[in-house]
C-alpha positions in Angstrom: 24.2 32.5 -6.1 26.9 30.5 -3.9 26.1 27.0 -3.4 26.0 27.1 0.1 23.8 30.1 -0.2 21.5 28.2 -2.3 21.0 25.0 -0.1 20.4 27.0 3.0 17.3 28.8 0.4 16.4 24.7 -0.3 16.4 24.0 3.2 13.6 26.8 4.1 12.2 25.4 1.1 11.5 22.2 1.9 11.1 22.8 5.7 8.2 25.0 5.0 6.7 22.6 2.0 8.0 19.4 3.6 8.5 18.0 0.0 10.1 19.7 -3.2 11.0 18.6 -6.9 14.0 18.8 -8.7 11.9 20.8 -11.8 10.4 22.9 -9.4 13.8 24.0 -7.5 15.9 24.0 -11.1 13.4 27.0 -12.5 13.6 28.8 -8.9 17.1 28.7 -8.8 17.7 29.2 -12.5 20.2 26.2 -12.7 20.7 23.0 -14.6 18.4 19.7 -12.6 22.1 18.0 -12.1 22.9 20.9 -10.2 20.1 20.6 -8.0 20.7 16.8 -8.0 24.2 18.1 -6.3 22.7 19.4 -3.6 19.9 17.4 -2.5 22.5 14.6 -2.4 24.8 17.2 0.0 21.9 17.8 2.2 20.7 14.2 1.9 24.0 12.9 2.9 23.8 15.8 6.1 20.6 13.7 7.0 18.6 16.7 6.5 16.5 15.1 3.8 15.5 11.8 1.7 16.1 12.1 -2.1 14.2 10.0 -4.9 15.2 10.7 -8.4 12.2 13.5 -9.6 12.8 15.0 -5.7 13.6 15.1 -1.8 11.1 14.7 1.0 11.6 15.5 4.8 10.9 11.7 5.6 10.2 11.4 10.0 7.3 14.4 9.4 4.1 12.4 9.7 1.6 15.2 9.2 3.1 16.4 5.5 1.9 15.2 2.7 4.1 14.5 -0.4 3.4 15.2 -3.9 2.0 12.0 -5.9 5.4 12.0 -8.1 8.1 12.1 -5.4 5.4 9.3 -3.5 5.8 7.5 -6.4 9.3 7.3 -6.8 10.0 5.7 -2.9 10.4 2.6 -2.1 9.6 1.1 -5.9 10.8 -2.2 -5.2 8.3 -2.5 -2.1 5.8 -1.4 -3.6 6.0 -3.6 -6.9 6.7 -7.0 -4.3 3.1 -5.1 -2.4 1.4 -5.1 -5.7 2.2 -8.9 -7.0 1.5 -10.5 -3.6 -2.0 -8.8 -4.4 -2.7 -9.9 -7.3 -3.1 -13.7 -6.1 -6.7 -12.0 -3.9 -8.2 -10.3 -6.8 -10.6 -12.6 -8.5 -11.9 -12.3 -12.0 -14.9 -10.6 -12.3 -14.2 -8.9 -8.8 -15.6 -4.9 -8.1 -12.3 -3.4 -6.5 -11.5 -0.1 -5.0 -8.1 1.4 -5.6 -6.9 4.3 -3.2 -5.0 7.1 -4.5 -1.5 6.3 -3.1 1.2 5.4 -5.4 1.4 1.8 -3.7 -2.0 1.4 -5.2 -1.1 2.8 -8.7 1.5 -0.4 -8.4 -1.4 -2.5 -7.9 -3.1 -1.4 -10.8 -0.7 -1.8 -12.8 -0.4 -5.5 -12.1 -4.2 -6.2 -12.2 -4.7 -4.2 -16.1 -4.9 -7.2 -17.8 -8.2 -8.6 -15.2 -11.6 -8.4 -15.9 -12.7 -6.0 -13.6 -15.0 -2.9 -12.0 -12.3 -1.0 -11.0 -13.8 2.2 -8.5 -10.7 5.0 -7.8 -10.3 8.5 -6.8 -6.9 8.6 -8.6 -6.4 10.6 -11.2 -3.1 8.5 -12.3 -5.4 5.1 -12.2 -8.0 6.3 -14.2 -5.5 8.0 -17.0 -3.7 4.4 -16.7 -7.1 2.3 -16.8 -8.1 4.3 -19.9 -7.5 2.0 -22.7 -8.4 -1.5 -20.8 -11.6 -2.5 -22.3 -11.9 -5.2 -20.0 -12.0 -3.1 -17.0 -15.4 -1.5 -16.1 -13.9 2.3 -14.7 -16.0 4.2 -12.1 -14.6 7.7 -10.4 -15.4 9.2 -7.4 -15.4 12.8 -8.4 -14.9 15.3 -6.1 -12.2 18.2 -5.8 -9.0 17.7 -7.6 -5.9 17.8 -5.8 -3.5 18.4 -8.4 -0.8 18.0 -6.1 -2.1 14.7 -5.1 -3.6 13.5 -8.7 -6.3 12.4 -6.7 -10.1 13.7 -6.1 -11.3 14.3 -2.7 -14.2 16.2 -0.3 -17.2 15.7 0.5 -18.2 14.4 -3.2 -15.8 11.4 -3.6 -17.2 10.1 0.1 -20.4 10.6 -0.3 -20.1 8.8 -4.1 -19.4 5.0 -2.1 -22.9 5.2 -0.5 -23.5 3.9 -4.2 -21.5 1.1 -4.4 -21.2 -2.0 -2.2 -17.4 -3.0 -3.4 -16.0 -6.9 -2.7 -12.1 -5.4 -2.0 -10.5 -2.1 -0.9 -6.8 -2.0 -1.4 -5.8 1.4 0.8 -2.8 2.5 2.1 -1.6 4.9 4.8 0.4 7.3 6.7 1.1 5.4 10.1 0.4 2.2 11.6 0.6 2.1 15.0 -0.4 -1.2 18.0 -1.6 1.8 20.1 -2.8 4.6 17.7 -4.1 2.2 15.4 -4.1 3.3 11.3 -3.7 7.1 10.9 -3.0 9.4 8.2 -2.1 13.4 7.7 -5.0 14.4 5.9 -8.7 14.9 6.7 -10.0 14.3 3.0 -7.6 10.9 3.0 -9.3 10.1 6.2 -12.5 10.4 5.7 -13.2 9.3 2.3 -11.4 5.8 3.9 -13.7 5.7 6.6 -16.4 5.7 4.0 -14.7 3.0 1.9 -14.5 1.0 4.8 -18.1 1.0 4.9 -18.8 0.1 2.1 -16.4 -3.0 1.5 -16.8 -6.7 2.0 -13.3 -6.9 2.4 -10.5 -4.1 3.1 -6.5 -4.7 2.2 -4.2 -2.5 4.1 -1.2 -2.0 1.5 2.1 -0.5 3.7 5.5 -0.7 3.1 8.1 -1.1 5.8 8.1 3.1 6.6 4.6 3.3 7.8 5.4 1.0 10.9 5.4 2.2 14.5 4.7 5.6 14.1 1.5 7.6 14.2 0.2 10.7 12.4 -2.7 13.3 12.6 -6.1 11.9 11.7 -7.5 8.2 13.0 -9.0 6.4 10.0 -9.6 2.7 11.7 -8.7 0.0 13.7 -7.6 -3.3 13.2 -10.7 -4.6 13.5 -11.8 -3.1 10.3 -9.0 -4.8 8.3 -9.4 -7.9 6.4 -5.4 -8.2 6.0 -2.2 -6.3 5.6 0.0 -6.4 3.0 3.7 -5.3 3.2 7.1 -5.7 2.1 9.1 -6.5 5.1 8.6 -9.6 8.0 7.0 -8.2 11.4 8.5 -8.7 14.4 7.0 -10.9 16.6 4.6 -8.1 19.3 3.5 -7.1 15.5 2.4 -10.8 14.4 0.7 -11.8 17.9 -1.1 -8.3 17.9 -2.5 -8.7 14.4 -3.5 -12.2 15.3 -5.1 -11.3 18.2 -6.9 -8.6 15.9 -8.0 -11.5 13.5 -6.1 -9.6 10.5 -4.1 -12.2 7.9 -0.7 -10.7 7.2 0.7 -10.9 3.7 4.4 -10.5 3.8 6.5 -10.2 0.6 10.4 -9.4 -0.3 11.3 -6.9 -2.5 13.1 -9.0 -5.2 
């Protein structure tokens, strides 16, 4: 097959799927991954799509959602600067909830060597928590998303009536002055309604991206939020807003 032949057949591709992986289009196309590599960066450099190194995502679609491993892969230095500036709010001894977005999986990471009760529906947190004695590990259950790594349904929501948790740590989709924090997903949705519930105190984790810009499904307002933690200093509308909302912002540079 031509190679212009073969990034029109990527472009249905990830049009229709709004995310794809290098593995995934290398065995379709029965070529080598640099090959593939080639033309993502073509069609990245077109503007059709963002690449990260295991795949390419169609990044302004707010009602997509993208596979845990090309999630993973955006915005890592964001996401580690999201993760240490958490670590100062989690307290020994603490019962935390971890979402199943990858900014989460950063904070995990930084918080392994805590002793904690650690409550997730992510699949990745709980393979990664395994092995830490010193962290009590409690799953939500529910349906697997394999795409996602991540349990959801009615199950995992229902499974926080159980627990009355001192800190969420959740991320999301959109945040928006007007539409206030959305997602793309109804499972994402509503087992973070739940959580919010359920919580003492609930830490919005969002890089940069999420800002000004609204997807499918409410999840909260403002009001619900303890604080937010991002990457990236907000612009002033942001910072009077939030204080006006009574939410602590937690700003951080990428080092």
């Amino acid at each position: 097959m031509l190679a212009v032949a073969r990034k029109n057949k990527i472009k249905n591709m990830i049009t229709e799927k709004r995310s794809v992986s290098v593995a995934e289009l290398s065995k379709t196309f029965e070529v080598t991954e640099e090959t593939i590599r080639r033309d993502l960066k073509a069609l990245e450099k077109d503007g059709f799509l963002v690449r990260t190194y295991g795949g390419a995502y169609i990044q302004d679609d707010t009602d997509n959602q993208i596979p845990f491993q090309i999630s993973e892969e955006k915005y890592v230095d964001s996401k580690a600067a999201i993760a240490k500036a958490c670590l100062p709010i989690v307290q020994e001894g603490d019962s935390i909830f971890l979402d199943s977005s990858a900014t989460s999986f950063y904070v995990c990471k930084a918080i392994q060597h805590m002793h904690l009760t650690v409550v997730t529906n992510s699949l990745v947190i709980i393979e990664h928590l395994n092995d830490c004695s010193n962290i009590r590990l409690i799953c939500t259950g529910g349906f697997l998303s394999r795409e996602k790594k991540a349990f959801f349904g009615k199950i995992a929501a229902q499974s926080l009536n159980s627990f009355y948790i001192d800190k969420a740590f959740f991320s999301c989709r959109s945040i928006s002055i007007k539409q206030g924090i959305t997602d793309s997903s109804e499972d994402i949705g509503i087992l973070h309604q739940k959580l919010i519930e359920r919580c003492d105190k609930v830490f919005l984790i969002a890089d940069f991206s999420k800002f000004d810009k609204a997807s499918f499904l409410h999840v909260c307002d403002f009001d619900n939020l303890t604080a937010i933690v991002t990457d990236k200093c907000l612009p002033n509308n942001w910072k009077d807003f939030l204080q006006k909302k009574n939410v602590k912002v937690i700003e951080c540079s990428p080092v």
